[in-house]
BAFI-3210 file (N, C-alpha, C; in Angstrom, 3 decimals, decimal comma, padded with zeros to 6 digits):
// residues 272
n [1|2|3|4|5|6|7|8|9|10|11|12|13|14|15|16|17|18|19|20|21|22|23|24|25|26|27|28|29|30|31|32|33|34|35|36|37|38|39|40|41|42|43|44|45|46|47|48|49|50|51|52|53|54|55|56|57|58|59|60|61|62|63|64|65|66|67|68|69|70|71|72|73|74|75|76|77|78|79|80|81|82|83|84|85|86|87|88|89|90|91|92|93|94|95|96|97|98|99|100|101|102|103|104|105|106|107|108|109|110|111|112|113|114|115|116|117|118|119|120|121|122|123|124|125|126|127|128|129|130|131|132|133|134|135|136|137|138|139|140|141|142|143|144|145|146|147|148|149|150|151|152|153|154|155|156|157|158|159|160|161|162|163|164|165|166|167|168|169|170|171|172|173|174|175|176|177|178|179|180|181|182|183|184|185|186|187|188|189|190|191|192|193|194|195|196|197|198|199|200|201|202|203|204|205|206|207|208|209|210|211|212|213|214|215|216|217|218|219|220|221|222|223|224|225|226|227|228|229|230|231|232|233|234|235|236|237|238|239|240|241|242|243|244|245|246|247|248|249|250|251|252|253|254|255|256|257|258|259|260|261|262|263|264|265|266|267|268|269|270|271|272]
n.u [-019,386|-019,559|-018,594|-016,051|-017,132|-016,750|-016,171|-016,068|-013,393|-013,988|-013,710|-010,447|-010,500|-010,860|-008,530|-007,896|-006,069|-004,406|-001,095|001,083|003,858|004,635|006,441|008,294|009,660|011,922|012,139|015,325|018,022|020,010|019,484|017,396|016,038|015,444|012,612|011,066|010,993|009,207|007,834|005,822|002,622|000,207|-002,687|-004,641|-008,049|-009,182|-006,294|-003,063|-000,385|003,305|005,799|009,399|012,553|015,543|016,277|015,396|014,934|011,786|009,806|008,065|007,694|006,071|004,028|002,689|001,577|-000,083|-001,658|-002,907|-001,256|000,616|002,253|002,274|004,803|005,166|002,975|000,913|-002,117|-004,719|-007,550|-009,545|-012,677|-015,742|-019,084|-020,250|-020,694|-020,283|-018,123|-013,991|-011,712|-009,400|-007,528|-004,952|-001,926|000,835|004,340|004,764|003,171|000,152|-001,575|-004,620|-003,542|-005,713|-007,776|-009,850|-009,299|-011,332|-012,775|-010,992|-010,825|-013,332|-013,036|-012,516|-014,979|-016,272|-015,532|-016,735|-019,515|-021,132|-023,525|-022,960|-024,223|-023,847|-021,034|-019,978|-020,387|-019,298|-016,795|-016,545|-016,929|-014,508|-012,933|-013,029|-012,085|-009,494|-008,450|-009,278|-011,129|-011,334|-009,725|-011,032|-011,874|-009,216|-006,698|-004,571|-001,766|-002,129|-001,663|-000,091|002,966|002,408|-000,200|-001,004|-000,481|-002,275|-004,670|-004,225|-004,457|-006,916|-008,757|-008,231|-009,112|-011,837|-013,326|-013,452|-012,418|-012,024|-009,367|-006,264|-003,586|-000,586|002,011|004,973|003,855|004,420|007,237|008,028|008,371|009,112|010,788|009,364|006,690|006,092|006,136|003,603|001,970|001,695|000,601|-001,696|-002,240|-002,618|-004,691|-006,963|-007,010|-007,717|-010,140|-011,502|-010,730|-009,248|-007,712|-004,468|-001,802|001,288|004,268|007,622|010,595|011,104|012,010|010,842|008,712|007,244|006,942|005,803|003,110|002,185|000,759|002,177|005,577|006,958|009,930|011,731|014,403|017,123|017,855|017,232|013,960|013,108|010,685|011,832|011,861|008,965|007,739|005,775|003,537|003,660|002,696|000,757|-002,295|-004,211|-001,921|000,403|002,362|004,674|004,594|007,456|008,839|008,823|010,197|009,496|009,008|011,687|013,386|012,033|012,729|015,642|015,590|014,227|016,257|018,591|018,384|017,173|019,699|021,648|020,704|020,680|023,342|024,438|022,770|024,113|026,526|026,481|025,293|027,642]
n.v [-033,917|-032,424|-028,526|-028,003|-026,603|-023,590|-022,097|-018,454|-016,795|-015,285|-011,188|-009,755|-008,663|-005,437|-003,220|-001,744|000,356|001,900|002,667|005,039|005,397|007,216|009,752|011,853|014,984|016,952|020,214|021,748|023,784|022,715|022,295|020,478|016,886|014,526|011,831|009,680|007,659|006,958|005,003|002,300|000,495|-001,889|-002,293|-004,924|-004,791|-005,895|-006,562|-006,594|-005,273|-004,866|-002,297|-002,289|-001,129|001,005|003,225|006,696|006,104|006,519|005,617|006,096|009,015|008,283|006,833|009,061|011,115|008,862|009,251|011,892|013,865|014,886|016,241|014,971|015,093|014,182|011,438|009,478|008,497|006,212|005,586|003,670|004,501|002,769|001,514|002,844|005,922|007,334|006,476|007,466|007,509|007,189|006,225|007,034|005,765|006,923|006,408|008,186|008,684|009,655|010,784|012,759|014,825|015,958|014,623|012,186|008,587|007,220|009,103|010,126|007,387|007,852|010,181|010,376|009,441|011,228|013,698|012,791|013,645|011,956|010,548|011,047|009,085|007,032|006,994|006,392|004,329|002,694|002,968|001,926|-000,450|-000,775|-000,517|-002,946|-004,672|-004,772|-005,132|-002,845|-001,617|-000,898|001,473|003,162|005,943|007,260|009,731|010,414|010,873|008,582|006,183|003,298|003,786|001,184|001,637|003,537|003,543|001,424|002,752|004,636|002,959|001,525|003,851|004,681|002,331|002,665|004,127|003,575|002,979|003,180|001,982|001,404|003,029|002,806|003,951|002,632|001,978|000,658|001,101|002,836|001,106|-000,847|-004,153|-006,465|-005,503|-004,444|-007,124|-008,078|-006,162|-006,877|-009,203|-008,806|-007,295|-009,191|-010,268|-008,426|-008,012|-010,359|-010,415|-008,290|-007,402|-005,727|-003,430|-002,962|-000,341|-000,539|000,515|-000,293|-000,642|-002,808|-006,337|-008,625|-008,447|-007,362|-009,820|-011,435|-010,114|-009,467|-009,788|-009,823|-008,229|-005,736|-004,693|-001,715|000,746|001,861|005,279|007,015|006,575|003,340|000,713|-002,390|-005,476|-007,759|-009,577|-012,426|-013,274|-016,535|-017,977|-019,719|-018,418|-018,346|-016,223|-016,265|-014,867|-016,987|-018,149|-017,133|-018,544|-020,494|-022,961|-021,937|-019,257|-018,682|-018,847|-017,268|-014,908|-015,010|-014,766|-012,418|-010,647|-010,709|-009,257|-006,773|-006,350|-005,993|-003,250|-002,014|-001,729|000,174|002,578|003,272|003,804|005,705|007,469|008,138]
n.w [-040,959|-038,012|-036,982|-034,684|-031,722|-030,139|-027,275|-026,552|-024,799|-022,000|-021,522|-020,273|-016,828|-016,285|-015,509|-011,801|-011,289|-013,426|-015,036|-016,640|-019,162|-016,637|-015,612|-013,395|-012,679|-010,797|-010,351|-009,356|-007,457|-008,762|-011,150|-013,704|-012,204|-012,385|-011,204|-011,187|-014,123|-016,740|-016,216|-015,658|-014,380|-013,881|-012,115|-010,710|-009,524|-006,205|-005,616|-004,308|-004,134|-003,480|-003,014|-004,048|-003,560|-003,969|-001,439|-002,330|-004,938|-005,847|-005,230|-003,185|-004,140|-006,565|-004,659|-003,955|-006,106|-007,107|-005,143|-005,598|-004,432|-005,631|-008,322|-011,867|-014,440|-016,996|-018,920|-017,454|-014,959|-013,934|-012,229|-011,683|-011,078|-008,519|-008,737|-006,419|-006,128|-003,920|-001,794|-001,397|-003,843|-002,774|000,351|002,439|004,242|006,070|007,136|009,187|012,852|011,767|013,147|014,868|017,685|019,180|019,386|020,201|019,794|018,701|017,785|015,805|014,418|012,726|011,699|008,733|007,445|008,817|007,230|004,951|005,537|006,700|008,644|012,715|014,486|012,398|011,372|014,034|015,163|012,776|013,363|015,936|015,242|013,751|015,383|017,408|015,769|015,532|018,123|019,876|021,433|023,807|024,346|022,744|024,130|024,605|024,256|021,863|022,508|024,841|024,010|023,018|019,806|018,383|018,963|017,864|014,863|014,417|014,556|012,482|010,339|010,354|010,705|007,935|006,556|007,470|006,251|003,880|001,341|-002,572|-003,317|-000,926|000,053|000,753|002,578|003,368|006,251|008,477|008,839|011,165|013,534|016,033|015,871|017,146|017,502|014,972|013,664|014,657|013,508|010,821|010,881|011,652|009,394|007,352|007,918|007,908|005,145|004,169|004,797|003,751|000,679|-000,093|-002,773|-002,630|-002,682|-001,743|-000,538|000,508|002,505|003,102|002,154|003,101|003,996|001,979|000,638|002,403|002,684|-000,242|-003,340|-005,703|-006,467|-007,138|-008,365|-008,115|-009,511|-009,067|-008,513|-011,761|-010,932|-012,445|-013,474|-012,765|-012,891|-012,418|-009,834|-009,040|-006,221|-005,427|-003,448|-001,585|-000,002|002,771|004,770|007,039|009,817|009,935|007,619|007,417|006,757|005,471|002,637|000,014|000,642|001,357|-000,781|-002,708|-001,539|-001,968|-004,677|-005,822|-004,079|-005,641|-007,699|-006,759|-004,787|-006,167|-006,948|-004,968|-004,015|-006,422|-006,153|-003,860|-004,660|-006,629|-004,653|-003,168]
ca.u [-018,901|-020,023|-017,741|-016,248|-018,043|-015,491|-016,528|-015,126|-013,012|-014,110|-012,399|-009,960|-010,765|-010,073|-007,714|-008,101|-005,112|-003,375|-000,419|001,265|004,887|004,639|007,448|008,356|011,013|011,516|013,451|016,596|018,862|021,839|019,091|016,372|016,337|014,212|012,666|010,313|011,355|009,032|006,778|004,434|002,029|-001,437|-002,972|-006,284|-009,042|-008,252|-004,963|-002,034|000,960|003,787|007,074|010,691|013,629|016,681|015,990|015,585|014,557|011,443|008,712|007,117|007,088|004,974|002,631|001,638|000,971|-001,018|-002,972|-002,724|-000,791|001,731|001,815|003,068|005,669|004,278|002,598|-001,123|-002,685|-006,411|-008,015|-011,515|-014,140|-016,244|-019,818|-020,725|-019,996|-019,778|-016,846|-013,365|-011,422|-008,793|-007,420|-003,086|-001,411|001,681|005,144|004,306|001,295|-000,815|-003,225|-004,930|-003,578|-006,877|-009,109|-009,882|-009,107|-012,848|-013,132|-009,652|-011,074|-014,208|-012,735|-012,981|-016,360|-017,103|-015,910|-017,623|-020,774|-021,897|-023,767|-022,370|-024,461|-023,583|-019,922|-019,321|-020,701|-018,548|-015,261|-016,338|-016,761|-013,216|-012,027|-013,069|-011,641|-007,927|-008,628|-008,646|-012,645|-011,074|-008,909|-011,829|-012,051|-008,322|-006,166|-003,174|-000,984|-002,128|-001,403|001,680|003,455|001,628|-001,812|-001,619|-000,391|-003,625|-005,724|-004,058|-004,908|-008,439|-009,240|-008,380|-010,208|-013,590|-013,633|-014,032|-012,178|-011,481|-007,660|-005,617|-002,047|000,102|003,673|005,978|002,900|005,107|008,372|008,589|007,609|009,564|010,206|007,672|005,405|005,833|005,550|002,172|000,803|001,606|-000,309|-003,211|-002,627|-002,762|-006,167|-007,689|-006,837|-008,217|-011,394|-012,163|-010,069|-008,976|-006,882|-003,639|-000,750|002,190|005,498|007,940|011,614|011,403|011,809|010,389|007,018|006,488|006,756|004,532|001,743|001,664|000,387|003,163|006,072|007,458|010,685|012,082|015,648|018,137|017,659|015,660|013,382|011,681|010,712|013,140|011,163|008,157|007,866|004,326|004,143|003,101|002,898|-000,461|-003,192|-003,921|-000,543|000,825|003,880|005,120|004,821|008,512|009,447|009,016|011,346|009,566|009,540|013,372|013,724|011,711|013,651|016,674|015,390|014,606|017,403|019,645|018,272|017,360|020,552|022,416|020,122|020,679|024,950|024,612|022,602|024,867|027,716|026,275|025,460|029,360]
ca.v [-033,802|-030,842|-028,224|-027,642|-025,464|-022,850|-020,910|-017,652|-016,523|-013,468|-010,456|-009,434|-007,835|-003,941|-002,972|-000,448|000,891|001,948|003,975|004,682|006,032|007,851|010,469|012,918|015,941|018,342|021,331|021,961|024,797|022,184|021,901|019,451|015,720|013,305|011,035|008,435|008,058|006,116|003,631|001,633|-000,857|-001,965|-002,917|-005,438|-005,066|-006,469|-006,844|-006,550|-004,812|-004,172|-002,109|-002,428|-000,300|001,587|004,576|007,343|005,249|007,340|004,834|007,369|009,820|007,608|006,958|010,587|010,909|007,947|009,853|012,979|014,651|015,624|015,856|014,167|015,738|012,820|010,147|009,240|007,279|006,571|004,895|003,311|004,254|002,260|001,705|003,947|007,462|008,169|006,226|008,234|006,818|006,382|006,608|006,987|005,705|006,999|005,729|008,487|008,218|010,940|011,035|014,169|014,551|016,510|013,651|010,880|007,118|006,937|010,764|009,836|006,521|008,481|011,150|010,858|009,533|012,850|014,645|012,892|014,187|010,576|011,221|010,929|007,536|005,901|006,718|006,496|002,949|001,825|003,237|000,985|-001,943|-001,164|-000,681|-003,859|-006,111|-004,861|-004,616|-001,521|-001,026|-000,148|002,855|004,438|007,378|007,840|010,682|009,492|010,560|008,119|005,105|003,372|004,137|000,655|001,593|004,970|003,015|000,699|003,700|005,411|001,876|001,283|005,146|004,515|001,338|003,017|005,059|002,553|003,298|002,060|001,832|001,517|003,695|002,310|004,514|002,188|002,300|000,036|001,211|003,659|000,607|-001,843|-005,020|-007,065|-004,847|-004,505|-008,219|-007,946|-005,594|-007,516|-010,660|-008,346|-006,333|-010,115|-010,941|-007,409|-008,072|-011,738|-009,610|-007,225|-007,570|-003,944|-002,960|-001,848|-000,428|-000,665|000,475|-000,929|-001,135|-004,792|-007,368|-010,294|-007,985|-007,164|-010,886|-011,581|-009,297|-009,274|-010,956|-009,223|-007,621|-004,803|-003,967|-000,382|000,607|003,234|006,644|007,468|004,752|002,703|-001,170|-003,492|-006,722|-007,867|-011,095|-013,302|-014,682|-017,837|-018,876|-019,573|-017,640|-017,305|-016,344|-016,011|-014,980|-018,291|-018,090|-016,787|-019,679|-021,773|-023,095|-021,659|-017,788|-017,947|-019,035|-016,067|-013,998|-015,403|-014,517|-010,793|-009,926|-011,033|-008,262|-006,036|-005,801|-004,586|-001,645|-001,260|-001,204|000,877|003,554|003,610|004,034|006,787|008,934|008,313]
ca.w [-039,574|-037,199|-036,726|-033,124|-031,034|-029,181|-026,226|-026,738|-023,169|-020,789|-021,687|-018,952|-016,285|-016,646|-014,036|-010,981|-011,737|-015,164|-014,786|-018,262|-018,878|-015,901|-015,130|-012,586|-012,641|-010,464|-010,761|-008,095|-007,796|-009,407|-012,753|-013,448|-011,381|-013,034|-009,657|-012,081|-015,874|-017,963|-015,146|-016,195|-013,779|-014,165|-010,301|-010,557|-008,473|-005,065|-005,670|-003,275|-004,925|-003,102|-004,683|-003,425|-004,227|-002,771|-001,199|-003,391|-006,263|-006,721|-004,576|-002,547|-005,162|-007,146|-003,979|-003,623|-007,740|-007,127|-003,941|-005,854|-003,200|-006,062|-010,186|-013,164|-014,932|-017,969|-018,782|-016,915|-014,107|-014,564|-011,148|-012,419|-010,074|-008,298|-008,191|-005,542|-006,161|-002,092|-001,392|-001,902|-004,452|-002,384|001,615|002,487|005,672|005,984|007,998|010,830|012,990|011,508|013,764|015,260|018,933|020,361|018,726|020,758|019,154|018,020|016,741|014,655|013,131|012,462|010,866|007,173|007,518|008,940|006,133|004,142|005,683|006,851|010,123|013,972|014,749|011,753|011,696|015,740|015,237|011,488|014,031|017,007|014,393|013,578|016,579|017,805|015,004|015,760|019,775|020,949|021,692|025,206|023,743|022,212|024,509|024,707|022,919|021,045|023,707|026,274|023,402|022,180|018,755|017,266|018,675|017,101|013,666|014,202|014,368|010,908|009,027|010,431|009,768|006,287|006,047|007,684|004,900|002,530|-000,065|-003,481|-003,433|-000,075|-000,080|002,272|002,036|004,570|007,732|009,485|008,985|011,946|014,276|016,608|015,450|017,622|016,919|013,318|013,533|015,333|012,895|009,758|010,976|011,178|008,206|006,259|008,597|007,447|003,531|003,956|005,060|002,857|-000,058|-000,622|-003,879|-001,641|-003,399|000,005|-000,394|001,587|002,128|003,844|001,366|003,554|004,573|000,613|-000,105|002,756|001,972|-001,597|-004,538|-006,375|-005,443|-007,885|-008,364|-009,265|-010,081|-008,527|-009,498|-011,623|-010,791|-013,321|-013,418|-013,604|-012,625|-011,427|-009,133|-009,053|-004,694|-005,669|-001,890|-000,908|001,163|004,000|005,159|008,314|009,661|010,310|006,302|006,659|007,471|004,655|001,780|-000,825|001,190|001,572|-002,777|-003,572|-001,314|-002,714|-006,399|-005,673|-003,593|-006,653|-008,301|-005,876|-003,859|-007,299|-007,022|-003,778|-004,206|-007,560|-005,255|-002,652|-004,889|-006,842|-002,924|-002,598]
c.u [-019,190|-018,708|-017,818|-016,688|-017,203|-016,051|-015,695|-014,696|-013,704|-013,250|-011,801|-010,248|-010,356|-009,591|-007,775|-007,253|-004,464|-002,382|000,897|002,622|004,952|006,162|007,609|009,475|010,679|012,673|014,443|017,776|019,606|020,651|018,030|016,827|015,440|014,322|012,087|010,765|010,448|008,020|005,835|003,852|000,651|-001,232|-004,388|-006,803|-008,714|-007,650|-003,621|-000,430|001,816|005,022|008,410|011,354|014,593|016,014|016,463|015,230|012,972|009,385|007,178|006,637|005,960|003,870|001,632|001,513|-000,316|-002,348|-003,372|-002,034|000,291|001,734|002,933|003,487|005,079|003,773|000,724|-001,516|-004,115|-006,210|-009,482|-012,234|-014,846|-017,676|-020,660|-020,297|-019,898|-018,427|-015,508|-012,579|-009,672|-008,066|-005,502|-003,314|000,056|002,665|004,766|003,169|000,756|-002,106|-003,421|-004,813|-004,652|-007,862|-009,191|-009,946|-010,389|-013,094|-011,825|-009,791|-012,371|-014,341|-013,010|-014,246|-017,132|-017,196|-016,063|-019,601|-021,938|-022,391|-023,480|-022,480|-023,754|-021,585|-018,927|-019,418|-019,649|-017,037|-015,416|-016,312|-015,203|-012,320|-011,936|-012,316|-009,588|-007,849|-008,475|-009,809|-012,308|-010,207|-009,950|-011,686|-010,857|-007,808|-004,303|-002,047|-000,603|-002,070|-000,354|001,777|002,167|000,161|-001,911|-001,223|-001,596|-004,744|-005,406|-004,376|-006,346|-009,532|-009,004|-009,406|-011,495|-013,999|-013,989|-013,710|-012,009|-010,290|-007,517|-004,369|-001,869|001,589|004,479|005,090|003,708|006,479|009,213|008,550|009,169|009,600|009,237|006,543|005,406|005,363|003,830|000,862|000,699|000,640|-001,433|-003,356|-003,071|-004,498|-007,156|-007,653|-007,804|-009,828|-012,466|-011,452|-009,781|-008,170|-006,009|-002,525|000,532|003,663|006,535|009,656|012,256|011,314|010,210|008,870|006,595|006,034|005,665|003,239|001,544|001,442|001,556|003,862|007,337|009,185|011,504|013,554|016,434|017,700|018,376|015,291|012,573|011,271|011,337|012,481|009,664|007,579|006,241|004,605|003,045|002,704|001,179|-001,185|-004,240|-002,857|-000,331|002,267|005,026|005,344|006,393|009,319|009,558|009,941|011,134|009,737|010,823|013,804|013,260|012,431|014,811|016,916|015,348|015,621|018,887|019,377|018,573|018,658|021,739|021,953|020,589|022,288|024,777|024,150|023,590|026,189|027,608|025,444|027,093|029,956]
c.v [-032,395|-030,218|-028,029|-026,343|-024,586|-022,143|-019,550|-017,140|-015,202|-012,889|-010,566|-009,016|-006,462|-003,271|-001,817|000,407|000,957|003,187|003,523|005,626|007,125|008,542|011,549|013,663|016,624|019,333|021,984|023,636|024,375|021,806|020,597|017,952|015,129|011,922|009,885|008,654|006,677|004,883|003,307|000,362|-000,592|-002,409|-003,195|-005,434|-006,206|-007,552|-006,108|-006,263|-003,976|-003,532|-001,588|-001,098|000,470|002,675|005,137|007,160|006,067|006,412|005,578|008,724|009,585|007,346|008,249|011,057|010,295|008,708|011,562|014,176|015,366|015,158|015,615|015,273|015,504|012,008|010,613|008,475|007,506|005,631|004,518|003,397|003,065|002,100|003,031|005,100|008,294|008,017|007,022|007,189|005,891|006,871|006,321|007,006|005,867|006,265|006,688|008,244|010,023|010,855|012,449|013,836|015,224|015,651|012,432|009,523|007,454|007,900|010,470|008,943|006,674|009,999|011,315|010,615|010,876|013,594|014,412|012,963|012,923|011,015|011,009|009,569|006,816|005,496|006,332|004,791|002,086|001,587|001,944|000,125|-002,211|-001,426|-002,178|-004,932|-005,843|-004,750|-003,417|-000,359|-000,223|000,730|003,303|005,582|007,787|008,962|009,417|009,860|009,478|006,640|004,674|003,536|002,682|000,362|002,676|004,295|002,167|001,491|004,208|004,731|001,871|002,754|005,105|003,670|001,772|003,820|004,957|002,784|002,501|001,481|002,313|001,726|003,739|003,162|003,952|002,600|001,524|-000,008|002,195|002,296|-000,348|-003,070|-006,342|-006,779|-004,757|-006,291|-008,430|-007,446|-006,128|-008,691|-009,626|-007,621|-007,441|-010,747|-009,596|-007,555|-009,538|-011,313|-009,114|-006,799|-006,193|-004,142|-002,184|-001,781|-000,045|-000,777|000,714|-000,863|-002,894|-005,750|-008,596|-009,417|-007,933|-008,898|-011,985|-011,032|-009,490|-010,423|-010,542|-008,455|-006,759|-004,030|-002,583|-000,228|001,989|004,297|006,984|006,425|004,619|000,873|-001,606|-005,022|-006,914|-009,556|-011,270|-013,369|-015,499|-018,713|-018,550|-018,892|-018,479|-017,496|-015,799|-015,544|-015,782|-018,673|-017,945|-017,802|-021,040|-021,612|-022,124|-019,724|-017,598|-018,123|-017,744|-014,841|-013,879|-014,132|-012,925|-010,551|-010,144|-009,865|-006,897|-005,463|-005,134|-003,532|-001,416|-000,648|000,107|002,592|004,069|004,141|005,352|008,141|008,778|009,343]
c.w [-039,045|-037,040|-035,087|-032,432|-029,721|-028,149|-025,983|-024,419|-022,655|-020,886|-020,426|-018,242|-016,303|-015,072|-013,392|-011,101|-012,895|-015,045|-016,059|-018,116|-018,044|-014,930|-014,497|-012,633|-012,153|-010,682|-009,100|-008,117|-009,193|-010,807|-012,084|-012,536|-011,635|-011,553|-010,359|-013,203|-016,174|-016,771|-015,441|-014,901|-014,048|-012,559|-010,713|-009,511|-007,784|-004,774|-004,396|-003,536|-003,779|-003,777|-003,630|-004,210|-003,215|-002,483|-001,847|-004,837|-006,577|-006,156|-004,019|-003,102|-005,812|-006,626|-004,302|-004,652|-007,709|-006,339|-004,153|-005,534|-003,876|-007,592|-010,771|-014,073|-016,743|-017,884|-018,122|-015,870|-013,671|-012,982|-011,381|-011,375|-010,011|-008,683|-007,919|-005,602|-004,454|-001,700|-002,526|-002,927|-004,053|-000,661|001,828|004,064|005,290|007,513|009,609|010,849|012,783|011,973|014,782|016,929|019,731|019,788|019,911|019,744|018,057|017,015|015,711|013,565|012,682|011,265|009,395|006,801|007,973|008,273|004,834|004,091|006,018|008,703|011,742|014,518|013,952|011,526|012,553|015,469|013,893|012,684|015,109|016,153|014,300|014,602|017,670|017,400|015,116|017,300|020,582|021,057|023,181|025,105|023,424|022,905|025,108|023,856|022,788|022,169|024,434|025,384|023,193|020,530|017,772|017,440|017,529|015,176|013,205|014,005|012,997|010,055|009,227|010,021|008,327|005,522|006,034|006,730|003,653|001,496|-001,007|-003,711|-001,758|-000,518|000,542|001,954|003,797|005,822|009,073|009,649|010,419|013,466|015,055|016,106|015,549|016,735|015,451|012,516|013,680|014,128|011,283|009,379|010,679|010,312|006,976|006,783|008,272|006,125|003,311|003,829|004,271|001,448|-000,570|-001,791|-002,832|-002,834|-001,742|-000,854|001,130|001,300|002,558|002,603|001,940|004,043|002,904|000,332|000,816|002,700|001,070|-002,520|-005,438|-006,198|-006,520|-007,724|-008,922|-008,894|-009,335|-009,274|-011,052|-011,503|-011,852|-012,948|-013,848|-013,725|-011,965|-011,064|-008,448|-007,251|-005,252|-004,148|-001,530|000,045|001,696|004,618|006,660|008,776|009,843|008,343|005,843|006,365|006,513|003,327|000,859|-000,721|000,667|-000,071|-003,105|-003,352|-002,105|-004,509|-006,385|-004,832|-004,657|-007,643|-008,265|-005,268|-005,036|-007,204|-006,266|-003,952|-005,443|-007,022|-004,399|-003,361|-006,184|-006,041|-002,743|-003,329]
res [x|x|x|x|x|x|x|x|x|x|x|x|x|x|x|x|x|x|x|x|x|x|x|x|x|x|x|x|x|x|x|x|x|x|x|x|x|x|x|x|x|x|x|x|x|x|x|x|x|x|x|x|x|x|x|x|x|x|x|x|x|x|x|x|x|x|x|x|x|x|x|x|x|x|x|x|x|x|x|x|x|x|x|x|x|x|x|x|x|x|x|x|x|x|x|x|x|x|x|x|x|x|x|x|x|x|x|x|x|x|x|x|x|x|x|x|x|x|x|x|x|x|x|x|x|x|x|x|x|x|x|x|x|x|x|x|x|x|x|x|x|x|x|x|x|x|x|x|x|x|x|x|x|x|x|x|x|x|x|x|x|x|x|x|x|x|x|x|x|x|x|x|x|x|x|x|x|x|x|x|x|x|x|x|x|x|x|x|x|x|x|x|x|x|x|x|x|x|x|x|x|x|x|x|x|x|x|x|x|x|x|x|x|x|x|x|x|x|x|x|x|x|x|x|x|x|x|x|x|x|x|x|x|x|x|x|x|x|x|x|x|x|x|x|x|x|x|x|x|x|x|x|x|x|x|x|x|x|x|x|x|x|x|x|x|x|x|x|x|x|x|x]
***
């Protein structure tokens, strides 16, 4: 009798992200203050990780580690290059609008293409591309002034995007926003991901936006923050925001906020 003939599997894929007991302390008048203890996540190529937690828990710390903007106390976080050695390895939108008020729209979502030495035609033209696909080809030759709060938020995401990076760092882009409008810009932040499948890592304090955006939706723990859970969205794509709306949305909510909202009391009752 023949023996059976196995097809061995495809390793795994090796993930864009590896971030390994990763801990932060800083030092205070009142003595050390440990903000991360011990964090561990992997993030696969374009993947959609968002990460909950109480305020203070240690979220946004971890962004700007991630974007280098601030160092590890311990631990490691490797980001696997791409490819292309032009593109940066990675682009941050933060909750204000950081955009340059003597820039015009165009010169703003042009910007990092400029300094990365890409030339005037080719970047004036990537910006109008962008500027077209969120509407606001007829803003180009405004300054941020003469916009509202969620154009100038549409300009800080699409300048990130034109930049092409390998990792998108979202730290709460839509938390300073109205809630229309924060509605508005979610639909198109799930019609820009459908797009171009970026690797985003988006912290958020909204439950119901993490669990609409993400493929996975990370939870971390009252101070110090580490992982306590991490929740699959099993809810099909392409999502909408009419997505909130269904049974299996409000179960998952359900399931993390049973977790979640202990952090949140346990916080609140160690600021008292």
């Amino acid at each position: 009798m023949q023996d059976a003939v196995t097809t061995p599997k495809a390793p795994a894929a090796q993930p864009k992200i590896v971030s390994r007991n990763v801990t932060k302390i800083y030092s205070t008048l009142a003595g050390p203050v440990t903000a991360i203890d011990d964090f561990n996540l992997d993030v696969a190529e374009r993947e959609f990780v968002c990460i909950v937690g109480p305020s203070g828990c240690g979220k946004s710390t971890y962004l700007r580690i991630l974007a280098g903007l601030d160092t590890l106390s311990s631990g490691s976080i490797t980001v696997r290059p791409g490819v292309d050695p032009k593109k940066p390895l990675n682009s941050v939108v933060f909750q204000e609008y950081a955009v340059f008020p003597w820039k015009t729209v165009i010169e703003n979502v042009a910007f990092g293409l400029q300094m990365r030495g890409v030339g005037e035609a080719e970047r004036l033209a990537t910006a109008r591309h962008w500027l077209e696909r969120v509407g606001l080809s007829k803003f180009a030759n405004y300054y941020p002034s003469q916009i509202s709060g969620g154009m100038k938020q549409r300009v800080s995401i699409i300048r990130a995007l034109a930049n092409d990076p390998e990792v998108l760092l979202m730290d709460e882009p839509l938390g300073a926003l109205d809630a229309q409008t924060r509605i508005v810009l979610q639909d198109e932040l799930l019609r820009i991901w459908e797009e171009t499948h970026k690797t985003v890592v988006y912290i958020t304090h909204s439950l119901d936006e993490a669990i609409l955006l993400g493929d996975r939706v990370i939870v971390m723990s009252a101070h110090p923050g580490r992982l306590l859970e991490t929740f699959h969205v099993d809810i099909p794509r392409p999502r909408t925001v009419d997505t909130m709306n269904t049974p299996r949305f409000a179960e998952l909510r359900g399931e993390i906020w049973a977790l979640l909202g202990k952090e949140v009391t346990r916080a609140m009752e160690m600021q008292a």
